[in-house]
ROZARO-12461 format. One record per residue: y, x, z of N, C-alpha, C, O, CB in turn; residue in three letters. Coordinates in steps of 0.02 Angstrom, whole numbers, plus 50000, padded with zeros to 5 digits. Atoms other than C-alpha are relative to their C-alpha. Glycine has a CB too. Example, Ala and Ser with C-alpha at 12.3 -4.5 7.8 and 13.67 -1.06 7.14 Angstrom:
! residues 2
499415004550000497755061550390500605004550000500595009750033500014995050062ALA 499414995849997499475068450357500554996150037501104998650045500235002049929SER 
This chain:
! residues 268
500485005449987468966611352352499824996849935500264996649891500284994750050UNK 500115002150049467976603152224500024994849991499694991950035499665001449984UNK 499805007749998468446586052173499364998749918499515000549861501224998149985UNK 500325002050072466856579652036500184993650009500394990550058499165001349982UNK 500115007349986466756563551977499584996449996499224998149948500274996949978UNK 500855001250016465286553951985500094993749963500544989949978499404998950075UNK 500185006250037464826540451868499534994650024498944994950008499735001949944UNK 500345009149990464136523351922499524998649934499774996949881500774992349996UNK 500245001950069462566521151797500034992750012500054990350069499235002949975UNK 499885005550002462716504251741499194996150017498654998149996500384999049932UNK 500785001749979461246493151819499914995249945500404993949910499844996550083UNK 500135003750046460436481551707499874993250019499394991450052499565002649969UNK 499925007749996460926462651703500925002150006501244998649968499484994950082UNK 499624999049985462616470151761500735000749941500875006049913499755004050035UNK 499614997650016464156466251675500275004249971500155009550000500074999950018UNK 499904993950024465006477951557500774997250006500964991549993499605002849925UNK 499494999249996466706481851592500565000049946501165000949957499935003950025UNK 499754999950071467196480651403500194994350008499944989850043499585001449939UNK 500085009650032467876465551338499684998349954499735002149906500584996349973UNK 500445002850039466776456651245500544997949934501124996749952499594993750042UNK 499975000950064467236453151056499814991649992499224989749995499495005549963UNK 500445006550016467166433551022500085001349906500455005549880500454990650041UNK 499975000950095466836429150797500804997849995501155000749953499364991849957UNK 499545004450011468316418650814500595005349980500925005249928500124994950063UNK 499314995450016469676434550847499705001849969500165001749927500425004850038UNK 500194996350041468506443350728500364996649931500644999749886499255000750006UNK 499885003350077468886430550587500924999949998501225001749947499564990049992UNK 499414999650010470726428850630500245007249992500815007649971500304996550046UNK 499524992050002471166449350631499625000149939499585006049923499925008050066UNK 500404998950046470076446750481499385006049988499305009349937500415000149960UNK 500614997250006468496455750516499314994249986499344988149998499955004250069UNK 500645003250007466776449150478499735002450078499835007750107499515002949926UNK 500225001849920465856442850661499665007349971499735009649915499444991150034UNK 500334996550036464596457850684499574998450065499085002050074500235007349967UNK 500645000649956463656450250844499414998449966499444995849910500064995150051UNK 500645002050022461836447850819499824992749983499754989350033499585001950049UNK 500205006350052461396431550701500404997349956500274992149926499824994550030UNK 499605001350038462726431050613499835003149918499755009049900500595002350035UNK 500434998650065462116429950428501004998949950501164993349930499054991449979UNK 499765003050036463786431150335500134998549911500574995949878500325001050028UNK 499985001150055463206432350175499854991649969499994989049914499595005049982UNK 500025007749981462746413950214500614996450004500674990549986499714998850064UNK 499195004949969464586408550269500255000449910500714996749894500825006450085UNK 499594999550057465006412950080499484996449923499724994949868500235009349996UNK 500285001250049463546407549974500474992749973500714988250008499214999650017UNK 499855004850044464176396349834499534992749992498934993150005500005003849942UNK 500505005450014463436378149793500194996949944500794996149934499924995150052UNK 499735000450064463346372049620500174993549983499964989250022499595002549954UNK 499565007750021464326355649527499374995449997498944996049953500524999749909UNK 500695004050008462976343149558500264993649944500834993749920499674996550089UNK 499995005850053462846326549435500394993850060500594988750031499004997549964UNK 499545003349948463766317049596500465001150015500784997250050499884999550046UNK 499244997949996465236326849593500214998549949500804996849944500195006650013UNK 499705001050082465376324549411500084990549993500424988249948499235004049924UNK 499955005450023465186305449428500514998150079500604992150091499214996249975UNK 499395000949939466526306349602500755000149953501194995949944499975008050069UNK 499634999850060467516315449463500504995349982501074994050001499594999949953UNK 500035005450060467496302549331500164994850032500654993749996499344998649961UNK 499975006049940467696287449457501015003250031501464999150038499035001650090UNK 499435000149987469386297349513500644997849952501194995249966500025005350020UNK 499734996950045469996300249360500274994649951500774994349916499555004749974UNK 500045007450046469586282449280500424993550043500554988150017499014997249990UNK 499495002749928470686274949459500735003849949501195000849923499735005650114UNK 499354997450017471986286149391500344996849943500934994949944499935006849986UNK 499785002250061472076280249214500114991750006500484988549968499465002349943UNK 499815005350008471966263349272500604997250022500774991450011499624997550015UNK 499405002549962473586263149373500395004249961500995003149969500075000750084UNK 499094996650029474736275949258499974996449928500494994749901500145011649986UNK 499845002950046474206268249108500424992349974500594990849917499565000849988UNK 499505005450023475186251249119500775004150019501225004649978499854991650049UNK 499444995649991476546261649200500375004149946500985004449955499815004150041UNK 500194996950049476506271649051500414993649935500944994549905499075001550007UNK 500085004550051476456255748932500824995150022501194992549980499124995550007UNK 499555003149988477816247649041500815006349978501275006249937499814997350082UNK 499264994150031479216262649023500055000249932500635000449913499955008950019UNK 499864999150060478896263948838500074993749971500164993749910499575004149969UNK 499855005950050479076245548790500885000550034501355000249995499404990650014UNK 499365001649996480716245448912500455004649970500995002149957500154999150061UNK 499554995650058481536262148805499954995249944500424991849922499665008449975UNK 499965005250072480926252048657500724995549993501274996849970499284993450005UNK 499545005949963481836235748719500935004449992501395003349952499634998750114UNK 499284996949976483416247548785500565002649923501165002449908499765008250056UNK 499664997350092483506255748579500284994449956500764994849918499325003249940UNK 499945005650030483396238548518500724997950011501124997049965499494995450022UNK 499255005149997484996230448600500485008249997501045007549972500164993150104UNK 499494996450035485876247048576500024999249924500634999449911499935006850016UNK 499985000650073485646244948381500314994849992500844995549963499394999949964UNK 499695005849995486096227148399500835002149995501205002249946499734996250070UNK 499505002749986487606228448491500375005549943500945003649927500174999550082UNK 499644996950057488126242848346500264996149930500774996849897499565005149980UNK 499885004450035487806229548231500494994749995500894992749952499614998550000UNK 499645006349980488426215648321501045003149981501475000449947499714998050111UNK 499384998150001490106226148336500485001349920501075000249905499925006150039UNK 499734996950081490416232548147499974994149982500494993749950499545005749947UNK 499665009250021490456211848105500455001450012500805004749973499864992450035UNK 499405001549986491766209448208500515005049987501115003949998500014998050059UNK 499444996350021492516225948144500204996649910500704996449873499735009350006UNK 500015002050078492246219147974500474991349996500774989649946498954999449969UNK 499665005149995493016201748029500835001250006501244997649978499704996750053UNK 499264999049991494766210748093500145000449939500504995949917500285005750039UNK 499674999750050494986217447930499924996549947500084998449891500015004549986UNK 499985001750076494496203347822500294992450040499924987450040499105000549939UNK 499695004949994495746190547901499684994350050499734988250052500114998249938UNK 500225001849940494856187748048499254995750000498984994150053500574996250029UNK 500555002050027493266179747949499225003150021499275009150034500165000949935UNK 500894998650006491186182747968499945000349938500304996749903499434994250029UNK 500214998050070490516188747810499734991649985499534986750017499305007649996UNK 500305005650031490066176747703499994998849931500524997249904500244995050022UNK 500134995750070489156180647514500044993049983500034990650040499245005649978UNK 500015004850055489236163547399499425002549958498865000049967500714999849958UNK 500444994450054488286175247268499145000850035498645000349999500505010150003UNK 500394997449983486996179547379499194994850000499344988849998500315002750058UNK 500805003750016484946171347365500134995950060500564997550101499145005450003UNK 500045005249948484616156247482499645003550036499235005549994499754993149987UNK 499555006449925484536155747643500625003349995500865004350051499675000250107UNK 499154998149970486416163347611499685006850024499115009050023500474993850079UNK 499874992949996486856179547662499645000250091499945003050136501035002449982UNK 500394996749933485636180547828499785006249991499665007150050499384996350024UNK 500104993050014485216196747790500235005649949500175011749956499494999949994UNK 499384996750060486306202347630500625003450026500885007849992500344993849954UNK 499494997649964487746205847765500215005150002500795007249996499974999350043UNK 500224993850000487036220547780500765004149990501215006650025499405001049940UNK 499454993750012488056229447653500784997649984501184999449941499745004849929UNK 498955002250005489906220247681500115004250076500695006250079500374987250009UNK 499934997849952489686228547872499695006650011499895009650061499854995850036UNK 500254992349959488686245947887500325004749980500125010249999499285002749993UNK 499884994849967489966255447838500505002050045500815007350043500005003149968UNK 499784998949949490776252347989499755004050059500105006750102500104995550010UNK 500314994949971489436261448073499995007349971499665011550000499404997950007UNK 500084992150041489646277947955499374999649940499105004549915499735007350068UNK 500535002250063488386270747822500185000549940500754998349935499804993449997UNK 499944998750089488476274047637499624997649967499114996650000499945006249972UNK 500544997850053487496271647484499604993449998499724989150040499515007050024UNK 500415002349980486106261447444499424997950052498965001850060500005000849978UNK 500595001149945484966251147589499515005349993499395007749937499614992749993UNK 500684997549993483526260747639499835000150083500184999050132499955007849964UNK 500285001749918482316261247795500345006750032500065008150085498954999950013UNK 499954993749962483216278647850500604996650029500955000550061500065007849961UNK 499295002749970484706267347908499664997450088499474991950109500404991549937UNK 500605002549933483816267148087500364995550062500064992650107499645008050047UNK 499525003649970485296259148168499764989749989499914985150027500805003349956UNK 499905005950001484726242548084499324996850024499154990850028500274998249935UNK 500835000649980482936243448140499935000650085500085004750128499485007349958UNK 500575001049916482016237448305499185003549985498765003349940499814988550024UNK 500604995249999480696248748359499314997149977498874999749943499915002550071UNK 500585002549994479496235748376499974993049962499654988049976499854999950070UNK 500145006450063479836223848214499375000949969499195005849937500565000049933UNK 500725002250054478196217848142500044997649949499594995349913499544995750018UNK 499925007450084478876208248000499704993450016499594990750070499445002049911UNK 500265008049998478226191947957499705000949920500075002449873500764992550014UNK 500535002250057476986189847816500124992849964500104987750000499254999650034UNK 500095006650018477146175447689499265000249969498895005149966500604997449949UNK 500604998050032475666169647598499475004050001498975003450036500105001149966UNK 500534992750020474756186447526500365006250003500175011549978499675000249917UNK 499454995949991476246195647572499735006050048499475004150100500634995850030UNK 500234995649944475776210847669500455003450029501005005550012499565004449984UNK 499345001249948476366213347831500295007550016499995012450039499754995850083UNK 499674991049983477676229047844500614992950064500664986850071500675007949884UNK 499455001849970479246228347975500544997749940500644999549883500225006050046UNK 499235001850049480816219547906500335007349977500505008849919500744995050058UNK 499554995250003481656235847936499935006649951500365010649933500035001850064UNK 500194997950080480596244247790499814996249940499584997549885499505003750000UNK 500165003750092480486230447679500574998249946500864993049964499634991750004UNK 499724998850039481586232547526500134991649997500714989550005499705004649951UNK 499895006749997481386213547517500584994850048500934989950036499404998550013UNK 499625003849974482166210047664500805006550033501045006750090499454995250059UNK 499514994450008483556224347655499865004150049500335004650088500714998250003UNK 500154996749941482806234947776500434999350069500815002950101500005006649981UNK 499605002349899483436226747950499704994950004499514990549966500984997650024UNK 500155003249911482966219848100500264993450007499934988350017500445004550068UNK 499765003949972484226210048127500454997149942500695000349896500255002450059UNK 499805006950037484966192048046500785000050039500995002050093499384991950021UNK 499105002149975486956186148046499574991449988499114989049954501035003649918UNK 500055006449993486996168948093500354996549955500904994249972500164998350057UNK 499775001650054487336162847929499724996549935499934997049878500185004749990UNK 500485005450041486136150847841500294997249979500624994250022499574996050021UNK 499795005750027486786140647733499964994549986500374990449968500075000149977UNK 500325005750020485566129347713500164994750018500284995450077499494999950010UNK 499695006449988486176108347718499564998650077498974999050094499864993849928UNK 500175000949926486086104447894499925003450053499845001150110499614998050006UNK 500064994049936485956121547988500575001449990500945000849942499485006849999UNK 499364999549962487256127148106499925005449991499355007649986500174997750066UNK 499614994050028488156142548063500475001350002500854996550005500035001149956UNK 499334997049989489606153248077500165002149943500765003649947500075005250046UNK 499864995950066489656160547889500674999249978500824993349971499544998049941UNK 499415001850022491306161547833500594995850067501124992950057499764994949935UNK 499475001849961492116156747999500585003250031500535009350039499784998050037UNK 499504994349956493776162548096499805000350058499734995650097500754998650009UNK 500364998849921493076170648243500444996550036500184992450074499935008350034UNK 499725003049944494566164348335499974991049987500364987950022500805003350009UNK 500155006750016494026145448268499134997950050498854992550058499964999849900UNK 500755002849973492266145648363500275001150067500575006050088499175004749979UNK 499745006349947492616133348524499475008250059499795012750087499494987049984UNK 500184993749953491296147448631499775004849984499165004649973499644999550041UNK 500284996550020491196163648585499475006050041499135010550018500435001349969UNK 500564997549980490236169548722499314996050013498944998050058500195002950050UNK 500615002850014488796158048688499804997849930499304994549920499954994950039UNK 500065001350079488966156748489499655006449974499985011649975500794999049959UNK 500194995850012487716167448427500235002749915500404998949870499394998850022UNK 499564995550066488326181148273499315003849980499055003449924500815006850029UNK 500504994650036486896193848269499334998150035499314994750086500225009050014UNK 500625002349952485016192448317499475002949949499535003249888499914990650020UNK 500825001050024483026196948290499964995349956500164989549959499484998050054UNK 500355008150043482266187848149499724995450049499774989250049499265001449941UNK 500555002749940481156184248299500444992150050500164988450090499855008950071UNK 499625004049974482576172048355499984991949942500194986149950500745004750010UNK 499845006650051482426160148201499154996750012499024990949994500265002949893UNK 500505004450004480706155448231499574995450064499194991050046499605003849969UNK 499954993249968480406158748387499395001050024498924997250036500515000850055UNK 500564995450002479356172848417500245007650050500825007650027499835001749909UNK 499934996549991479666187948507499625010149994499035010150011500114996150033UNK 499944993849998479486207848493499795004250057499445009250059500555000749989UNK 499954992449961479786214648656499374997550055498965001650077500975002650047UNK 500325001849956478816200748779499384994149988499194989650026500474998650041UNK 500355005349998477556192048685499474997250008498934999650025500044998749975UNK 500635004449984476516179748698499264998649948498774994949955500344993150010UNK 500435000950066475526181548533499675006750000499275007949956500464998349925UNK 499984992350012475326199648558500175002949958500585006949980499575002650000UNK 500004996550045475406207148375500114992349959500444991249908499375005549991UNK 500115007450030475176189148328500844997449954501414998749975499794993650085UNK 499125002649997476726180448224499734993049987499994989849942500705003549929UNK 499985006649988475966164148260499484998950074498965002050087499734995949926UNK 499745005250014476096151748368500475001650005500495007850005499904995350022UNK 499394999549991477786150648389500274995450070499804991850087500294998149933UNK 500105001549934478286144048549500754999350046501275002150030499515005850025UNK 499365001049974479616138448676500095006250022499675010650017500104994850049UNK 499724994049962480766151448772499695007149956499835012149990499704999650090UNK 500114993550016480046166448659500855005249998501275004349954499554999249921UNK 499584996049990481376179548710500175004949938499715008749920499815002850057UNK 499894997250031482376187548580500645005650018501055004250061499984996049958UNK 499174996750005483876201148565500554995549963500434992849908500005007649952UNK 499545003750037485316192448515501025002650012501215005450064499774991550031UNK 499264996050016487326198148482500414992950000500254988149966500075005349911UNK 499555006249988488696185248536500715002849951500835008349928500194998650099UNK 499274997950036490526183548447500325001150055500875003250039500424994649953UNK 499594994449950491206190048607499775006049998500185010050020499984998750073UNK 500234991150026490356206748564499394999350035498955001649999500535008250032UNK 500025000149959489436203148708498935001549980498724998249933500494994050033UNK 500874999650035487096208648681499504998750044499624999950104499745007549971UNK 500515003849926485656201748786499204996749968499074993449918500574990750044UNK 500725002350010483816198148786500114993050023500504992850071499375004350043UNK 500005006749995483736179248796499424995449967499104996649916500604998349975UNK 500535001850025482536165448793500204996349947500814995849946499604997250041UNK 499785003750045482546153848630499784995550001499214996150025500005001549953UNK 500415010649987482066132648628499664999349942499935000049887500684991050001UNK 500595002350074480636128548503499944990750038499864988750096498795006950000UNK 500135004849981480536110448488499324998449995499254992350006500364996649977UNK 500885000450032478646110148444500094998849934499515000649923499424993450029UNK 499784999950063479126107948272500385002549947500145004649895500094997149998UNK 499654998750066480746111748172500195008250041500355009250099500804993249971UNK 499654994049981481166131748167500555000550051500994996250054500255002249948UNK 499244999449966482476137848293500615001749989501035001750034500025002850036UNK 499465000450052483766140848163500234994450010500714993550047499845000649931UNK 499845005250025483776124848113500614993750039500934989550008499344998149990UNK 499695003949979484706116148269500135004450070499885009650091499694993249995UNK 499854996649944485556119048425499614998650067499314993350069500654999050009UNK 500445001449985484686121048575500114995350052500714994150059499705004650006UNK 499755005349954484506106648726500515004650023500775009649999499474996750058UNK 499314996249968485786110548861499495004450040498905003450027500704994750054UNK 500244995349974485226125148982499925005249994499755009350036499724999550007UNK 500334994050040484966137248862500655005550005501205002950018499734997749909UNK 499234996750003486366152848854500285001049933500755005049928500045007350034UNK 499894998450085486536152448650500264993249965500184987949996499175002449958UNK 500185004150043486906141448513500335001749928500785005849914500144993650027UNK 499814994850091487126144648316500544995749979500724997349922499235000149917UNK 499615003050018488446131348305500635004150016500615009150052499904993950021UNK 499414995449991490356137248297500294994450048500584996950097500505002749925UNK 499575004349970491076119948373499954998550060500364994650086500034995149974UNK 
């Protein structure tokens, strides 16, 4: 017996038994759609950097710089700051190494130019740090990053810490001699009444006062001004950013300060 098979022609409007193809699985199995209107040389054309993208850009870019650049300015003054009282307290320390072995005393030059050995100290203490030889600015231990010096006159302005004048350093022993300023020069550390508020080592920036790390002058070394915050080195060893008392008038050397303050240059 003959078994054919007959075919069903397909009528027209009728359904096709296929499955239909949507773009969508085409694009995910990664084919390109290929139903009728699909232009995809269109889905890919390029469009070029217009003068509105370039000024979207510039507008991001100028947002950006305005928020990392204090960020920026703030981390590198506080390393600054952080080098500073490490140098200090190296300083501050080689005194009081220099005091054990000279009978328990603070340096103190006779010999040395007025104001006294505020900065002459120098070389009775660095080479307790591993120092040798004649001063020079490569002694970087005695230098703050961000000393400006101080200008007299027609004097032109370098850092203390390269001026041959002022022995290349940063930092002052509390040791003026001058009639009427308070001082430790020549004292027995164990003779000063507080030695964690008797200041030993410090910023020039402390004698006038002026500051370095937070100021108020910017670059400026005038006016001079209350609370200007200096580094400063105690005879307890002890190192600290602190503010300093300007009376509106006489230097901050010159006297001790009201009460409130955490310092004072007197020994008694």
């Amino acid at each position: 017996m003959n078994h054919r098979t007959t075919h069903k022609p397909e009528i027209a409007g009728q359904a096709s038994s296929l499955p239909l193809r949507h773009p969508v699985s085409d694009w995910s199995a990664g084919r390109m759609p290929a139903q009728a209107g699909w232009k995809p040389a269109l889905l890919w054309q390029r469009r070029g950097f217009s003068g509105t993208d370039l000024l979207v850009v510039l507008a991001i870019v100028s947002l950006l710089a305005a928020v990392v650049a204090p960020m920026i300015a703030r981390a590198r003054s506080k390393t600054r700051l952080q080098q500073c009282i490490s140098n200090l307290q190296q300083v501050n320390r080689a005194v009081l190494l220099y005091a054990e072995d000279n009978k328990g005393t603070v340096p103190l030059l006779p010999t040395s130019p007025q104001p006294g050995s505020w900065w002459h100290y120098k070389e009775k203490v660095k080479g307790y740090i591993g120092l040798n030889g004649p001063s020079s600015p490569d002694e970087k231990v005695f230098g703050c990053p961000v000393d400006r010096g101080y200008g007299e006159g027609g004097e032109k302005l370098v850092p203390f810490r390269t001026s041959k004048k002022y022995n290349y350093t940063s930092y002052n022993l509390n040791s003026i001699t001058l009639p009427g300023v308070p001082n430790i020069a020549g004292w027995q550390v164990s003779a000063v009444k507080e030695p964690s508020r008797t200041l030993l080592t410090m910023e020039w920036t402390a004698h006038a006062p002026l500051s370095w790390h937070r100021s108020r002058t910017g670059k400026a070394n005038a006016p001079f001004y209350n609370d200007a915050e200096s580094v400063v080195g105690f005879v307890d060893g002890h190192v600290s950013l602190i503010p300093i008392y300007y009376d509106g008038v006489n230097a901050a050397y010159t006297r001790d300060p009201v009460p409130g303050y955490q310092y004072k240059y007197s020994g008694d």
